[in-house]
C-alpha positions, -999 to +999 in steps of 0.1 A: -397-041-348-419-012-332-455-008-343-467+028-348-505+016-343-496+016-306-474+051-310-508+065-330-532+054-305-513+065-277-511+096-288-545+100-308-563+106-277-546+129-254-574+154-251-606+134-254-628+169-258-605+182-286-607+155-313-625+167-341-653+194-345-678+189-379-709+209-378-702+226-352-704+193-328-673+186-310-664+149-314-651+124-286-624+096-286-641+072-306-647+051-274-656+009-274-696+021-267-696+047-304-684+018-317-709-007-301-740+020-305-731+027-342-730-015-350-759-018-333-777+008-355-761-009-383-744+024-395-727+022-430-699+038-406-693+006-385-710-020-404-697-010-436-716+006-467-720+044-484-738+064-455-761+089-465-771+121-450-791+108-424-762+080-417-738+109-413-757+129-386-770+100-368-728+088-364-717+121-352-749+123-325-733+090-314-697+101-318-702+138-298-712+120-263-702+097-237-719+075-226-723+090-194-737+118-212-759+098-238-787+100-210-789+138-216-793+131-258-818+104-246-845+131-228-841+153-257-846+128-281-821+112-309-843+122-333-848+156-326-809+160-322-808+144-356-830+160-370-811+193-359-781+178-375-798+174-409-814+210-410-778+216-403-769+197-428-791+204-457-784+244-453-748+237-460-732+240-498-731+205-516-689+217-513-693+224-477-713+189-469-684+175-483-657+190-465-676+179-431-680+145-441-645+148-454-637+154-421-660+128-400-641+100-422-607+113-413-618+113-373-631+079-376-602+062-400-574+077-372-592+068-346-599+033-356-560+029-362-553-004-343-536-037-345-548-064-367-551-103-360-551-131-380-581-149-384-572-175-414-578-211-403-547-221-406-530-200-375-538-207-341-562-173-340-588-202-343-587-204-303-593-163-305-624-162-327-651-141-306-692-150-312-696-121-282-696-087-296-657-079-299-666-045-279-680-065-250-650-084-249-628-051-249-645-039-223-641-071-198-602-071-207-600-027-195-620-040-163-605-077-155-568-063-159-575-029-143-571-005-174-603+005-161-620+008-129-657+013-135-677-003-164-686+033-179-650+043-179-648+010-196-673+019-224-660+051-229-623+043-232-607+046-270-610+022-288-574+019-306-562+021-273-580-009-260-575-030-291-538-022-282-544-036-245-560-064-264-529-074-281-506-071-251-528-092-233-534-117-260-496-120-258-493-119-221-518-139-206-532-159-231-496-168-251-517-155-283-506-155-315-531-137-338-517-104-333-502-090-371-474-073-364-453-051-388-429-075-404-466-096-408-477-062-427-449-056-448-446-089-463-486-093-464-480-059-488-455-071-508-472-101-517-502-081-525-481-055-541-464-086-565-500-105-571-517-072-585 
């Protein structure tokens, strides 16, 4: 049975520079380092909570560079950029606001499209359990089985895409069997459906 995770992230990225705009920023892949840089800044956006204002433009300052490029937000200043954001932001109808953030969520939900894994105790995804930042161990996979050849194009690579390599490899190389694959899915919802 095909998976249409790996259909949608192959074809979610084709044009990295044409994503998404909102505010007038034009958006990136989400790459394996917005997603690492937005954790690590414990954004409601990565970590999980209702972002604010602030939350929002300080996700798509993250979201609208490379890293390569970050070095140019860094000598202008995040929070200067942010703070441009928010002026932006603020001048904006409350209907407006919306529409952008409206549109920021729908960026960050196709672009996080990916496979799942098992992590119950009772499958063998026990062996697979990472204490390492998961991104970190993205980027190693792009780079040890040549996805990738530098460590920036590592860190800048989709991320859908390379929890797709991570899969394919899991399977591959390692003989994992964590990865939840659409038959998985459809049963898991048809319990759920017949539970609620």
């Amino acid at each position: 049975m095909k998976d249409d995770l790996f259909i949608e992230a192959d074809i979610s990225t084709p044009h990295p520079r044409n994503i998404a705009e909102v505010m007038g920023v034009r958006l990136h892949a989400l790459s394996l380092w917005h997603m690492w840089l937005l954790r690590s800044i414990d954004s409601p956006y990565a970590v999980g909570g209702v972002p604010g204002p602030i939350d929002f433009c300080y996700a798509l300052m993250v979201c609208s560079s490379t890293r390569k490029e970050f070095g140019q937000v860094l000598a202008e200043g995040p929070a200067a950029v942010v703070e441009k954001l928010v002026g932006k932001y603020f001048m904006m109808s409350a209907e407006q606001a919306d529409a952008e953030k409206l549109v920021f969520e729908e960026y960050l939900e196709r672009q996080t499209l990916s496979p799942e894994f098992w992590s119950d105790a009772d499958s063998d995804a026990v062996k697979d359990r990472l204490r390492c930042p998961a991104e970190w161990h993205l980027v190693l996979s792009l780079l040890r089985y040549d996805v990738c050849k530098t460590e920036g194009d590592a860190w800048d690579y989709p991320y859908n895409r390379a929890v797709c390599w991570r899969a394919v490899i899991g399977e591959q190389v390692d003989g994992s069997r964590s990865y939840v694959d659409p038959l998985d899915r459809s049963q898991m919802e048809i319990l759920n459906h017949v539970s609620n």
